[in-house]
KOLKE-423395 format. One line per 4 residues: for each residue x negated, y, z negated of C-alpha. Coordinates in Angstrom, 3 decimals, padded with zeros to 6 digits, m for minus. Layout:
<sites>
X,Y,Z  ...
</sites>
This chain:
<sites>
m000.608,011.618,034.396  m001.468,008.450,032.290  m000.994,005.555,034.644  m001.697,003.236,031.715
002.462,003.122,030.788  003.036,000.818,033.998  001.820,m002.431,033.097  m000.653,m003.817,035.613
m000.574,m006.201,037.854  m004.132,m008.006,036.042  m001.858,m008.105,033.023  001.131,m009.970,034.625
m001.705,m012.549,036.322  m003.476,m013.115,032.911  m003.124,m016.695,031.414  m000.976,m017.426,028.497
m004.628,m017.439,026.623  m005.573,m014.087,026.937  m003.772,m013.019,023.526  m005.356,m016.028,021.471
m008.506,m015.370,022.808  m008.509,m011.980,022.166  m007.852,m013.028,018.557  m010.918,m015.172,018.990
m013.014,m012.663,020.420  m012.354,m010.342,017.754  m012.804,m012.714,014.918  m016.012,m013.624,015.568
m017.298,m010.415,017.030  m016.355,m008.857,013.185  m017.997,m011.655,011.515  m020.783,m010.770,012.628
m020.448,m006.996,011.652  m019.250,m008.124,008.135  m021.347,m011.036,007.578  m024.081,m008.844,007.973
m023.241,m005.264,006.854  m021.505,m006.979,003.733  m023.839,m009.456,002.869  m026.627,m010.498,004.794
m028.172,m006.841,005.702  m027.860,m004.864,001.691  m029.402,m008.204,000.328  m032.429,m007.987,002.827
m032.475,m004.479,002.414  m033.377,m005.189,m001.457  m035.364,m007.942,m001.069  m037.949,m005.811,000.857
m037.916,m002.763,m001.535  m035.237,m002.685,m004.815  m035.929,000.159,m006.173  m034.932,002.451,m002.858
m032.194,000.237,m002.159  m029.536,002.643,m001.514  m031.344,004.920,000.549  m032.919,002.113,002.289
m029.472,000.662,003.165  m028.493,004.259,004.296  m031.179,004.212,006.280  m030.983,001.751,008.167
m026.887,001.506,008.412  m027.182,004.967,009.705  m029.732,004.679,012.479  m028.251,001.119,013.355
m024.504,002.423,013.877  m026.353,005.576,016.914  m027.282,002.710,018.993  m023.924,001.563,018.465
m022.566,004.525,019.477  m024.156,004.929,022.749  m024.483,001.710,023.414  m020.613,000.880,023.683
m019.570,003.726,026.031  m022.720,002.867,028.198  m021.560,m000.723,028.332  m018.131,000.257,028.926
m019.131,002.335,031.314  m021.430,m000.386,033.626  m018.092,m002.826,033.291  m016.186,m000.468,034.900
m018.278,m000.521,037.495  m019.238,m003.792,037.907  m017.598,m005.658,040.553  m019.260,m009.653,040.471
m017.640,m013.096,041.627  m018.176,m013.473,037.429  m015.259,m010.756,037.353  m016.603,m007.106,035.560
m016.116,m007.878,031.750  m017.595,m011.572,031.491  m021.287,m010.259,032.287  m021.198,m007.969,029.285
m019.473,m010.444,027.074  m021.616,m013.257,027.428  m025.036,m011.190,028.017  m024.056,m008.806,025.355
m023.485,m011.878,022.679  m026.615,m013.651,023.746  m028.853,m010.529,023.208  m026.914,m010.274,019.647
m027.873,m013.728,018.450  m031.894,m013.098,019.547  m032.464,m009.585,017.797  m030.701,m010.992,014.773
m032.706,m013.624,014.545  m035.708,m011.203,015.361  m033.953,m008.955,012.455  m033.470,m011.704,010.002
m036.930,m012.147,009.839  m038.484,m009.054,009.292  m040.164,m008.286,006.212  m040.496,m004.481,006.362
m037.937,m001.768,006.719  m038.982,m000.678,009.953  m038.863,m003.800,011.708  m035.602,m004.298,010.127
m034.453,m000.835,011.469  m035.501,m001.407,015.290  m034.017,m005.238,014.615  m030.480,m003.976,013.574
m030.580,m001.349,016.297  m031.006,m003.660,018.796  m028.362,m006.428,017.184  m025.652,m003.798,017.079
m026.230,m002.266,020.158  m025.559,m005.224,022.228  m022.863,m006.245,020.293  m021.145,m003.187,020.817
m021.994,m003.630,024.873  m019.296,m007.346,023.990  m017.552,m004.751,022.041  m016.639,m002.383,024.541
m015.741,m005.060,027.404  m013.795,m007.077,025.126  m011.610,m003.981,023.889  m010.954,m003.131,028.076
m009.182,m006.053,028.358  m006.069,m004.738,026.403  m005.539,m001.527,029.509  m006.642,m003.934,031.733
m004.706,m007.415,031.237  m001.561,m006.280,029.132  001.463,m004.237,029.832  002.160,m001.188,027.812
004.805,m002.772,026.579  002.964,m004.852,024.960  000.090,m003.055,023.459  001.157,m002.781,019.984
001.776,m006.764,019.524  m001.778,m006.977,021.194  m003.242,m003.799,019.192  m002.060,m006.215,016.262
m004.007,m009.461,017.033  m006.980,m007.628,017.686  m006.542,m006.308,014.140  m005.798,m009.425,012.673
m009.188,m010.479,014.111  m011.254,m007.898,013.126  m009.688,m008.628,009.388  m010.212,m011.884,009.534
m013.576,m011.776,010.788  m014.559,m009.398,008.531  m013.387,m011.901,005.840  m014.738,m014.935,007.651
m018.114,m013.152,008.121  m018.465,m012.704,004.496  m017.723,m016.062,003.458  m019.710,m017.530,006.124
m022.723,m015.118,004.767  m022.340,m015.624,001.456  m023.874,m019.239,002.189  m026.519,m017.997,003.444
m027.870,m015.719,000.225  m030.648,m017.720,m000.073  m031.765,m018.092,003.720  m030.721,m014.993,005.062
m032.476,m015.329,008.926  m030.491,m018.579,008.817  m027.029,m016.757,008.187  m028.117,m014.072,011.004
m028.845,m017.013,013.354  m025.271,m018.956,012.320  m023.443,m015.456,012.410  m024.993,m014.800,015.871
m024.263,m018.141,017.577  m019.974,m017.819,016.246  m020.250,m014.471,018.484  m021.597,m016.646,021.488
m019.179,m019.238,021.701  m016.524,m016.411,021.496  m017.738,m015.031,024.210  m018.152,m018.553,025.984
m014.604,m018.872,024.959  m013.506,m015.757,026.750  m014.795,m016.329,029.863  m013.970,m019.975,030.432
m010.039,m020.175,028.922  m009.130,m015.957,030.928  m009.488,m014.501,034.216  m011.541,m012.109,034.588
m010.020,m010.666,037.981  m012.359,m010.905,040.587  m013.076,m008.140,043.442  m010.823,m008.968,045.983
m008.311,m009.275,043.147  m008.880,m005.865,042.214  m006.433,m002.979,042.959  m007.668,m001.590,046.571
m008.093,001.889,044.985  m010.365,001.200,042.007  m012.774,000.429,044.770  m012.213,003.942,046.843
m012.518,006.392,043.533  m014.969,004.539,041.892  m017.913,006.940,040.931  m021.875,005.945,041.227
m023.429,005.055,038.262  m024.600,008.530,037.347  m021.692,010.359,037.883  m019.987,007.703,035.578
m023.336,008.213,032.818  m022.359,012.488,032.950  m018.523,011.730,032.399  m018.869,009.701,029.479
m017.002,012.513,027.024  m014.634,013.868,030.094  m011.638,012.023,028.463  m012.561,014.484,025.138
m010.954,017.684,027.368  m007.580,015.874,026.908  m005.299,016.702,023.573  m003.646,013.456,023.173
m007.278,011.819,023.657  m009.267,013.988,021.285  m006.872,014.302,018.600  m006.643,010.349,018.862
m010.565,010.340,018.313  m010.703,012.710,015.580  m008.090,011.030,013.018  m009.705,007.811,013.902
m013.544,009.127,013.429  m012.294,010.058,009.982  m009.919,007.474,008.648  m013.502,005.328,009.727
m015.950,007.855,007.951  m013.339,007.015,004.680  m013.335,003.477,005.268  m017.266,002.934,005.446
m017.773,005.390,002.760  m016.902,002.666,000.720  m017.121,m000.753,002.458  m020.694,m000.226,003.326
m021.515,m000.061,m000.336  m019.121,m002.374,m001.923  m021.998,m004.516,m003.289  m023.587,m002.239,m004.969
m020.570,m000.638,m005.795  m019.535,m003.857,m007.586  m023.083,m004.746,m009.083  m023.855,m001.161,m010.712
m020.325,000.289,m011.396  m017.480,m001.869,m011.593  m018.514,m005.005,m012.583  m017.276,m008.574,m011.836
m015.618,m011.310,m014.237  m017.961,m012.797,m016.395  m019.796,m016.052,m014.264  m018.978,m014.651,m010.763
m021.698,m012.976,m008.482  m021.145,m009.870,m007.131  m021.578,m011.291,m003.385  m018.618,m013.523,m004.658
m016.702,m010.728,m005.575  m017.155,m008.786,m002.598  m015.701,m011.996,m000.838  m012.381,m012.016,m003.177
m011.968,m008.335,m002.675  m012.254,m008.480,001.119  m009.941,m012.116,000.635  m007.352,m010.106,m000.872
m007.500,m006.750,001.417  m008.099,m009.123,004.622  m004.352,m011.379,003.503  m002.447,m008.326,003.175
m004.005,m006.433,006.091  m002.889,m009.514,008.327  000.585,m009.685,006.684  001.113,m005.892,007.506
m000.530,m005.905,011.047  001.594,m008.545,012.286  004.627,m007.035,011.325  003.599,m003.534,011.997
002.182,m003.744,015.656  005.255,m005.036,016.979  007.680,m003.438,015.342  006.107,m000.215,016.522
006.631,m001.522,019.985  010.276,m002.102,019.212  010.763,000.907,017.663  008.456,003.573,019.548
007.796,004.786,016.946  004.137,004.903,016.896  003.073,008.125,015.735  005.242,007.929,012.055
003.596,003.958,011.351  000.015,006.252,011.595  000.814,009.025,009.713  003.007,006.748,006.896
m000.488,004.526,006.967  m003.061,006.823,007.185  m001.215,009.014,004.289  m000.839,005.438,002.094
m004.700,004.871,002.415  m005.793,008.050,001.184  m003.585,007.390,m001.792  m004.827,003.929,m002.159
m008.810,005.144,m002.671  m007.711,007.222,m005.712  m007.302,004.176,m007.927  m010.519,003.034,m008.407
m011.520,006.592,m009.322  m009.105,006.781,m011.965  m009.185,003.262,m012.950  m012.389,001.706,m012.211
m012.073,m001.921,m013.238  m011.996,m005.275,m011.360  m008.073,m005.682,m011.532  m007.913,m002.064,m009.874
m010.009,m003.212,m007.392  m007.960,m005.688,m006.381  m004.927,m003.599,m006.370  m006.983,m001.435,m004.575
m007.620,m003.891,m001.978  m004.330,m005.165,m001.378  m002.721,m001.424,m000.671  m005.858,m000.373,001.144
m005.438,m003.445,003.508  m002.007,m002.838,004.238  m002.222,000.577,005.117  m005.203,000.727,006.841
m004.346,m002.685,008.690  m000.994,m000.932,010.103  m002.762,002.530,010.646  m005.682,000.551,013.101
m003.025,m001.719,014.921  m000.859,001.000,015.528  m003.679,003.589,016.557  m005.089,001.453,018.780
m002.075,000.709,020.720  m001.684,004.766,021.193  m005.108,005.044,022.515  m004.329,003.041,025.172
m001.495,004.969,026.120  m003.733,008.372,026.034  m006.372,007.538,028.136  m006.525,008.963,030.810
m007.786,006.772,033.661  m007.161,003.105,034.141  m009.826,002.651,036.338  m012.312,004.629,033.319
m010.374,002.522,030.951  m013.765,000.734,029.134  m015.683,003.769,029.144  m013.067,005.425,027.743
m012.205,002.782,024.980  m016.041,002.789,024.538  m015.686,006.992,023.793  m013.027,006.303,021.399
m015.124,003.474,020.155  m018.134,006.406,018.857  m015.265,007.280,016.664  m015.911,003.714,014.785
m019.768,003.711,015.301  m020.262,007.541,014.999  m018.834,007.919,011.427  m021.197,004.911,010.362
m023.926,007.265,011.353  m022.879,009.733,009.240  m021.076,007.814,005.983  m024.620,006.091,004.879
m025.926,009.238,004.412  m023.233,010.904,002.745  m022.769,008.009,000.657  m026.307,007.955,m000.856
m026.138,011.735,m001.240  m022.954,011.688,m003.283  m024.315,008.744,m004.906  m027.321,010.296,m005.794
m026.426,013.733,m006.773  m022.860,014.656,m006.447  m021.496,012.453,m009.382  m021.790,008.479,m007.870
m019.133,006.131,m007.302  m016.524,008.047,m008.749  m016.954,010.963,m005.709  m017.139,008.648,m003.254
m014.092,007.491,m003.619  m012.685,011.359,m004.136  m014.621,012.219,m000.735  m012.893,008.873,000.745
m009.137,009.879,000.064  m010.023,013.286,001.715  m011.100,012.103,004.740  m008.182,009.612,005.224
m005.712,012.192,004.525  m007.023,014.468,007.064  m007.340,011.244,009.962  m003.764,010.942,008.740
m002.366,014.186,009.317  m004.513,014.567,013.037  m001.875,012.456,014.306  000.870,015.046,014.502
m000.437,016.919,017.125  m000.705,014.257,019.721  002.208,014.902,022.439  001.953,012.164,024.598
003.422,008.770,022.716  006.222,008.889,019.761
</sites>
């Protein structure tokens, strides 16, 4: 039985801060991602070698995002064990931050491709370990009743900081280990944030019987997929492993998507007009998670705000392929943002309500996280192979809608939630 439907008691103690700071923690946490991924990382990535850009970028995107994936259930994994006077997320908020901001500054100045590589791995890895302790705090602080409204400011952040992160990169064209350095140090003070303005319970605070069931460290390491033998859970991962493979299909190569197929108004950069685009998806995604996350909790009606989203942005990727200009881009970005705003909010409030331990909750969350990093293994790679031989930008975006509309549909199956 999911014991996650009873709100806790470390929700009912947490401080009226907890929801703004989660907002916090998110924002800057996906500034860094899209700082760098959008700007910072494909600019570097050409700067060393132009010519092999888009493999390059592939490359190292690819290899990056499996230290990402391992890296975030391990972390969540360690939290749940961790039981410190510091409380058993702050450790891996602050250390995993602080280990962010010295390999990107390691990564920002490297002036080969495999440096970059092992830089990037190590950058993303530990800010997946913040990653996966920040996202336990939603099972562990808030009441299920409340998990859509908080499923919704964590989206709002990730938007936003996926906007911010570009804006705040896009300074930083010209010194890019400056940007990595500035990008690195928001995601500390976030995590500075955290700690200092929430509680953290501390052991004695703890529920009596996480202590008695809680496994040793390598019995936790050989569970890490056990939540994957539940339905609910693994039809949760699947639709969100591909609505993320769509997603990254195309946001990982939306500057040179821009620079070598669409185009941009005459006297704007294409950096620039990967900022408007993401301005204009990251408004609209905000508008539509803020309404969407809580009405869902109103309604409980969680499952139908998926499968309505997830079906609205497949539809939304066809438009570039049939008109690709800049105005259908930005049509393109406002209907993509909705939907896919309202499809994450919403999704993220029913994975919470699958898993299916509360005291496995951040290794758990981390699991379902590999369904965000995984697909970012795989979507480099198939982007630079459809790219390169199976007819360019035009099949990505094809490929794109496909894979939304089957994360869409996975939904139905899942018994547990409405």
């Amino acid at each position: 039985m999911n014991t996650l439907h009873t709100p806790a008691a470390a929700g009912r103690r947490s401080p009226r801060l907890l929801m703004p700071m989660l907002l916090v923690g998110n924002l800057l946490l996906f500034s860094f991602y899209g700082g760098v991924i959008g700007i910072l990382l494909p600019l570097q990535v050409e700067n060393v070698d132009a010519a092999d850009k888009v493999t390059n970028l592939g490359i190292v995107t690819g290899i990056g995002a499996v230290f990402a994936t391992l890296l975030n259930p391990i972390g969540g994994a360690l939290s749940d064990r961790t039981r410190s006077r510091f409380g058993r997320r702050n450790p891996y908020l602050l250390g995993g931050a602080v280990l962010t901001l010295v390999f990107a500054a390691g990564m920002g100045a490297a002036e080969v491709i495999p440096l970059l590589i092992v830089g990037w791995c190590l950058a993303q890895g530990m800010g997946n370990v913040y990653q996966a302790a920040l996202t336990a705090i939603v099972p562990d602080r808030v009441p299920a009743e409340r998990r859509g409204s908080a499923s919704a400011i964590m989206g709002i952040g990730q938007q936003g900081g996926l906007l911010l992160g570009i804006v705040v990169a896009g300074r930083f064209t010209g010194s890019i280990l400056l940007g990595y350095v500035v990008l690195g140090a928001m995601l500390v003070a976030a995590a500075v944030l955290m700690a200092v303005c929430t509680h953290d319970p501390r052991p004695d605070e703890l529920p009596k019987d996480a202590d008695a069931v809680r496994p040793g460290l390598r019995d936790n390491l050989a569970s890490f997929l056990s939540a994957l033998r539940h339905d609910d859970f693994r039809w949760v991962f699947a639709g969100r492993a591909l609505m993320i493979f769509g997603y990254f299909l195309i946001i990982g190569y939306l500057l040179y998507l821009l620079k070598d197929h669409i185009g941009v108004p005459d006297g704007m950069e294409p950096a620039d007009g990967v900022a408007v685009i993401t301005l204009v998806s990251t408004v609209s995604m905000i508008v539509c998670t803020a309404i969407g996350g809580p009405l869902s909790d109103r309604l409980d009606r969680r499952k139908t705000f998926v499968l309505v989203a997830g079906l609205g942005s497949a539809a939304s990727l066809l438009l570039p392929l049939l008109s690709p200009n800049w105005a259908t881009m930005l049509v393109f970005a406002a209907l993509s943002g909705a939907f896919f705003g309202v499809y994450m909010a919403v999704d993220t409030a029913i994975v919470t309500l699958v898993l299916p331990r509360q005291e496995d909750a951040a290794r758990d969350m981390g699991v379902l996280n590999m369904a965000n990093a995984g697909p970012q293994i795989v979507a480099p790679f198939a982007a630079a192979l459809v790219i390169g031989l199976l007819g360019g930008y035009p099949t990505l975006f094809a490929v794109a809608a496909i894979a939304s509309l089957a994360g869409a549909v996975a939904i139905l199956p899942v018994k547990g939630v409405r």
